[in-house]
Structure formats: structure tokens, C-alpha cells
N, C-alpha and C positions, 0 to 999 in steps of 0.2 A: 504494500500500500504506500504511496508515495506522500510525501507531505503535505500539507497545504501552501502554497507560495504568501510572500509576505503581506499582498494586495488582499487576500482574502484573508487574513485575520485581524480581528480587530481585539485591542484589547478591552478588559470588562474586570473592574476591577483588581482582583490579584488572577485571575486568569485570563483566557482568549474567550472570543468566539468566533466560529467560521463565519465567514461570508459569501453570498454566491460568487462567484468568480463573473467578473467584467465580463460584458457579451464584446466578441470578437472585433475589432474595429472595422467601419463599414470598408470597403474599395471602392478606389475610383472610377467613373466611368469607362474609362479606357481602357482597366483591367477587364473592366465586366465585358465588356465588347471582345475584348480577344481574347478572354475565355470563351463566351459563344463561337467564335470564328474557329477555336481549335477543337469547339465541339463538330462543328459541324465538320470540320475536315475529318475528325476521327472515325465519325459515324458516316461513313461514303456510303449508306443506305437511306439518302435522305434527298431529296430535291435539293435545296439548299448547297448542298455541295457539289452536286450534279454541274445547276449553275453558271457555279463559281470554277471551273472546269470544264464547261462547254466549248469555250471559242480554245482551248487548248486541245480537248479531243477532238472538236469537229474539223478546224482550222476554218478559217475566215471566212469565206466564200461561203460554207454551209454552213456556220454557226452563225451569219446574218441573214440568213433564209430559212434557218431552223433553229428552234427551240425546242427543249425539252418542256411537257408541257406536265406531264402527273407522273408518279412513280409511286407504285401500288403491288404489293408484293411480287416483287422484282421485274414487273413488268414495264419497261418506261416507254410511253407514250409521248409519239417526240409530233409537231405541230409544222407543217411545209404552206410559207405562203404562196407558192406558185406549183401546177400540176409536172411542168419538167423535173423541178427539184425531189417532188417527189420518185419521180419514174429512179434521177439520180439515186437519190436514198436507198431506194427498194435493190437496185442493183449493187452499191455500197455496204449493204447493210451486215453482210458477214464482217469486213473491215474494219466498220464503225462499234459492232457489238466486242469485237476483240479488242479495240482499243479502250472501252468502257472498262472489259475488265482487269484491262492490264494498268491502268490507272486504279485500279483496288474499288472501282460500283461494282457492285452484287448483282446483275442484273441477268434475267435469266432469258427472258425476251425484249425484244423490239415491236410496237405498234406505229404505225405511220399516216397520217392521217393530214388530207388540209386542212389547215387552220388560217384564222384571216384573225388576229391579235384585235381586240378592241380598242377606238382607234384612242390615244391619250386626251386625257381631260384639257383645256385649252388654256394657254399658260397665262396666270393672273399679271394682272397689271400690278405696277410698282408703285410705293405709296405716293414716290415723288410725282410721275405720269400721271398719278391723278389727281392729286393737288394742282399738278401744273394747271389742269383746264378746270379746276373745281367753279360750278357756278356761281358764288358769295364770294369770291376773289374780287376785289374793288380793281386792285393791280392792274388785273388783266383784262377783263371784260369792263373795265370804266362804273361809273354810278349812275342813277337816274332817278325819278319819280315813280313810287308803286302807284297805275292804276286806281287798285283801290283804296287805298289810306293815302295815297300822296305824301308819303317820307320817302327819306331820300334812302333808294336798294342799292344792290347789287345790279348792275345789267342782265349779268349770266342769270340769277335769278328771274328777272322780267321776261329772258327768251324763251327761259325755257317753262317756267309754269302761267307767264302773264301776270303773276305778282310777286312782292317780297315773299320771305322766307315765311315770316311771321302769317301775311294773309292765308300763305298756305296751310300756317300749321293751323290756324281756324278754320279754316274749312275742312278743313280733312276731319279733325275731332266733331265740328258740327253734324260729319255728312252719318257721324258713327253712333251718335246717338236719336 
């Protein structure tokens, strides 16, 4: 039975008491991250490593025309946007499954199939980009007369709803009750 270290005792009059011992101190992110990255190479039965290994098994040409798409006891189902690359594949495919397993995947067959990737979400504007043309910018779009209150707006406001900010934020609450 090994001692208690000096952190975990505390003294209590003429003797000790134990204490639970300190929880472990946390890690940084970056550890945490390349512990996952050395899991996931460990365990080459996983998509994830699959991956991060593609364009090195497939080389360029098919690993930008093909993706691995599921991997499902040992089965990987790989994904061809155009119908040559598959015809390719399908002729390739003792080569490509040899080289799966000589890179250490598990894999026991090959499925081949078109796939057409859905296509990426459309890339957000920057805060700056939209501030630049924001309509209640005096700056840029100038000032003028609301319509309806007659104080002095924003332009960009005027173009684009026909009144200040304000008028519109009363209408909009009136239209709700």
C-alpha cells in the first residue's frame, strides 16, 4: 500500500487526515486535439482516418473525383462525381483495395457508386462588407427627412423601407398587435 502524498494530508490536530487527492489538471486544447488525431490514426477502422488518407491512397486525380463516403463493417463505400471515373474505379479497384490495406484500413470490400456531394452552404459575408453598405450609415448613404415624422434619417434607411428606423420599428410592432 503506498503512502499518501503530502497534498493529500492534512493535519488535524496531533494527527492527519487524508484528503481526496487533487482531480488531475485539465489539458490544453491542442493536446486534446492531437490526442483525437492519434486516435483516429490508431483506429484505421474509422472514416475519419480513411479521410485523412485518401488523397495519399487514391492520389490526386481520383481523390478529387472521389470520396470515401461511409464505412460500415468493412465495407467502404466510396462516392464518383462523374460516370467515367467510375467505369475508372470499377477497373482500379483490385489496386485501390490493396492499397487500403497496405496503409493498415481493414477493409474487406469496395462499393462504388455516383454521388453528386451537396452542393456547400454559400459563404457568409464579413462583418466589415456589411457594415460597409449598412443602411443607418449617415457616412455613406448621406441624411434626409423621414416621410413620416420629418426628422432628420438615415438615406439608406429612406431607400430602403420609405422611413427612419424608428417609423419602422412602429409599424412593425403596431402591424403585430
Amino acid at each position: 500500500m503506498a503512502l499518501p502524498r503530502k497534498q493529500e494530508r492534512k493535519k488535524f490536530g496531533s494527527g492527519e487526515i487524508l484528503q481526496e487527492a487533487a482531480p488531475p489538471l485539465a489539458s490544453d486544447l491542442s493536446s486534446c486535439l492531437e490526442d483525437i488525431k492519434r486516435t483516429w490514426q490508431r483506429t484505421n477502422n474509422n472514416i475519419a482516418g480513411l479521410w485523412q488518407d485518401w488523397p495519399k491512397i487514391a492520389g490526386e486525380p481520383l481523390a478529387s473525383n472521389c470520396s470515401p463516403i461511409s464505412l460500415r463493417r468493412g465495407v467502404l463505400l466510396i462516392g464518383v462525381k462523374h460516370p467515367q471515373w467510375l467505369q475508372a474505379l470499377q477497373y482500379n479497384r483490385p489496386q485501390l483495395l490493396a492499397r487500403l490495406r497496405a496503409q493498415g484500413h481493414e477493409i474487406k470490400d469496395l462499393r462504388i457508386q455516383q454521388y453528386q456531394p451537396k452542393a456547400t452552404k454559400k459563404v457568409l459575408e464579413s462583418e466589415q462588407s456589411i457594415w460597409a453598405k449598412h443602411p443607418s450609415r449617415i457616412d455613406v448613404h448621406g441624411i434626409s427627412k423621414c416621410t413620416k415624422c420629418s426628422s432628420p434619417s438615415p438615406a439608406g434607411e429612406l431607400a430602403m423601407w420609405g422611413m427612419c428606423g424608428f417609423c419602422r420599428c412602429k409599424t412593425i410592432l403596431s402591424s403585430n398587435h
